[in-house]
N, C-alpha and C positions, 0 to 999 in steps of 0.2 A: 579511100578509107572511110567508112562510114561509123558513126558514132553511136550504140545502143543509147534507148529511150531509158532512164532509170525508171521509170514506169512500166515499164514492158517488159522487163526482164522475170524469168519464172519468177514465184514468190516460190520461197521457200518452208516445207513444210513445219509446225510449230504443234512442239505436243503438248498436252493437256497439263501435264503434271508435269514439267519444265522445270519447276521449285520444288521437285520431288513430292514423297509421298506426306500428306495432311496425317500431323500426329492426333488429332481427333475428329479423322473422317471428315465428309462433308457436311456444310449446314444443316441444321436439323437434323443428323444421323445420330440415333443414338450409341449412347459412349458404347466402345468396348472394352473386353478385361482388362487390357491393361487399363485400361484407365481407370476402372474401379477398385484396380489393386492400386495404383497411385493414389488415390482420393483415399483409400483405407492406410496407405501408407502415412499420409499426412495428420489424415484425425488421432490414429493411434501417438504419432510424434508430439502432435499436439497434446494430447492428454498427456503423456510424460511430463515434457515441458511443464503442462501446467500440474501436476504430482511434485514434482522436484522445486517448483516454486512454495510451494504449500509447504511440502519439508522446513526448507530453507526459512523460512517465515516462522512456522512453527519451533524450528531452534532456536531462531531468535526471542521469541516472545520467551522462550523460556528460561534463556540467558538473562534477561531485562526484568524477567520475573525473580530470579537467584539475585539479582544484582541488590534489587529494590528489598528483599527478607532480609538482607545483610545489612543493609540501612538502615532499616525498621528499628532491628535488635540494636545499632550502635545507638540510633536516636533516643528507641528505651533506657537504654542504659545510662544517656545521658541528659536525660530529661527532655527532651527538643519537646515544647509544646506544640498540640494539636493543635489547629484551630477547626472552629465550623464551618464548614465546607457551602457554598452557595452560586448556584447556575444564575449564571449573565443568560439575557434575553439579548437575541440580535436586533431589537428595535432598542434596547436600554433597557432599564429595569433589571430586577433579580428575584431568585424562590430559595427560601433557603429548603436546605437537605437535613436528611436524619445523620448524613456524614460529617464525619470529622477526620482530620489531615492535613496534610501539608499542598500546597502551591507550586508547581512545579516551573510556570513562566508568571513572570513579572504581570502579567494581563490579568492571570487567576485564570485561563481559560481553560486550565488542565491542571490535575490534581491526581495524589493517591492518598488514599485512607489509612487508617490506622492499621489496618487488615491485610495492607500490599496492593490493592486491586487500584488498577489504572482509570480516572475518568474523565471525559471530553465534558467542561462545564458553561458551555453556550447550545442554545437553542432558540426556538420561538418561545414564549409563554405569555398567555394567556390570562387574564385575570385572576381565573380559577388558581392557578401555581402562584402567581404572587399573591395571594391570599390565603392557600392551605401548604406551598410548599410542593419540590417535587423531589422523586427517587432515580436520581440518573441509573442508565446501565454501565455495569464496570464494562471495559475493552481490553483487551489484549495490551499489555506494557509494550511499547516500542522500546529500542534502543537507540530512537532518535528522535526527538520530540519535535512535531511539528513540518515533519518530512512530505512533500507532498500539497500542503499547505500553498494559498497562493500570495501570502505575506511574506515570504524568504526567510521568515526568521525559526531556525533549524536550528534545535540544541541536543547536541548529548545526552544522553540519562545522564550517565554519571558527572557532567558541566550542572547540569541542574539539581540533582542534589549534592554535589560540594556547595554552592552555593547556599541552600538550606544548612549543612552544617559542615564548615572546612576544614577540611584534611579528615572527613571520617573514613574513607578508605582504609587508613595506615592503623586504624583502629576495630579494623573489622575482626569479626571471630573468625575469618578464613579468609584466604586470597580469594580476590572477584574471578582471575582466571582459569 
């Protein structure tokens, strides 16, 4: 009885495409339809996605905006004093503004005006602004102040203005919801 060599024995044939077929072709080939109805399937998803985020953001803003008129009107009514509103520099220092309002965090680093309009009140400044004063841009009201932020301290609109003046909710000229 003789023993085959495992060397010796036929090799057996091996096909090319063993792992079946390449879903985008071979190296360098350029793509096919399908693939560019996927890649068009995704962009399009993508853009949705980012429509429905927009949405959602924009109803918020304008939730936080209704929130903040309601507040206005109780604080008018009951006198809550303004004060003058003035941007921190992130080396130290300050400018004051043409605004007047209220303080939304303990730091002053966020504010809204007499007007309802939302403002981030830190920046760089420059001599020029500590000496003539600067006109922040209003922003969009969040309905969570400080979200995002890499300091963790995250407040509610409506935590931060009970705060300003408490229990005005229960005083409002209309439900917040």
């Amino acid at each position: 009885m003789s023993t085959a060599d495992p060397d010796s024995s036929p090799a057996l044939p091996v096909s090319a495409d063993a792992d079946g077929p390449r879903a985008s072709g071979p190296e360098g080939a350029a793509p096919g339809p399908q693939d560019s109805d996927w890649a068009q399937r995704r962009r399009d998803a993508a853009a949705e996605r980012a429509r429905m985020l927009r949405a959602r953001q924009q109803a918020e803003h304008q939730r936080a905006a209704r929130i903040v008129s309601l507040f206005i009107a109780v604080a008018g009514a009951e006198g809550l004093k303004a004060t003058p509103l003035r941007v921190k520099g992130y080396g130290g220092g300050s400018a004051r503004t043409p605004l007047t309002g209220w303080y939304l965090r303990h730091d002053q680093s966020v504010a809204i005006d007499t007007a309802g309009r939302f403002y981030i009140l830190t920046r760089p400044l420059g001599l020029r602004d500590r000496l003539f004063g600067v006109t922040p841009t209003d922003e969009p009201v969040p309905m969570t102040i400080g979200e995002g932020g890499r300091d963790g301290d995250i407040v509610p609109l409506r935590t931060a203005l009970d705060r300003l003046l408490p229990g005005w909710e229960a005083r409002s000229p209309e439900p917040l919801a």
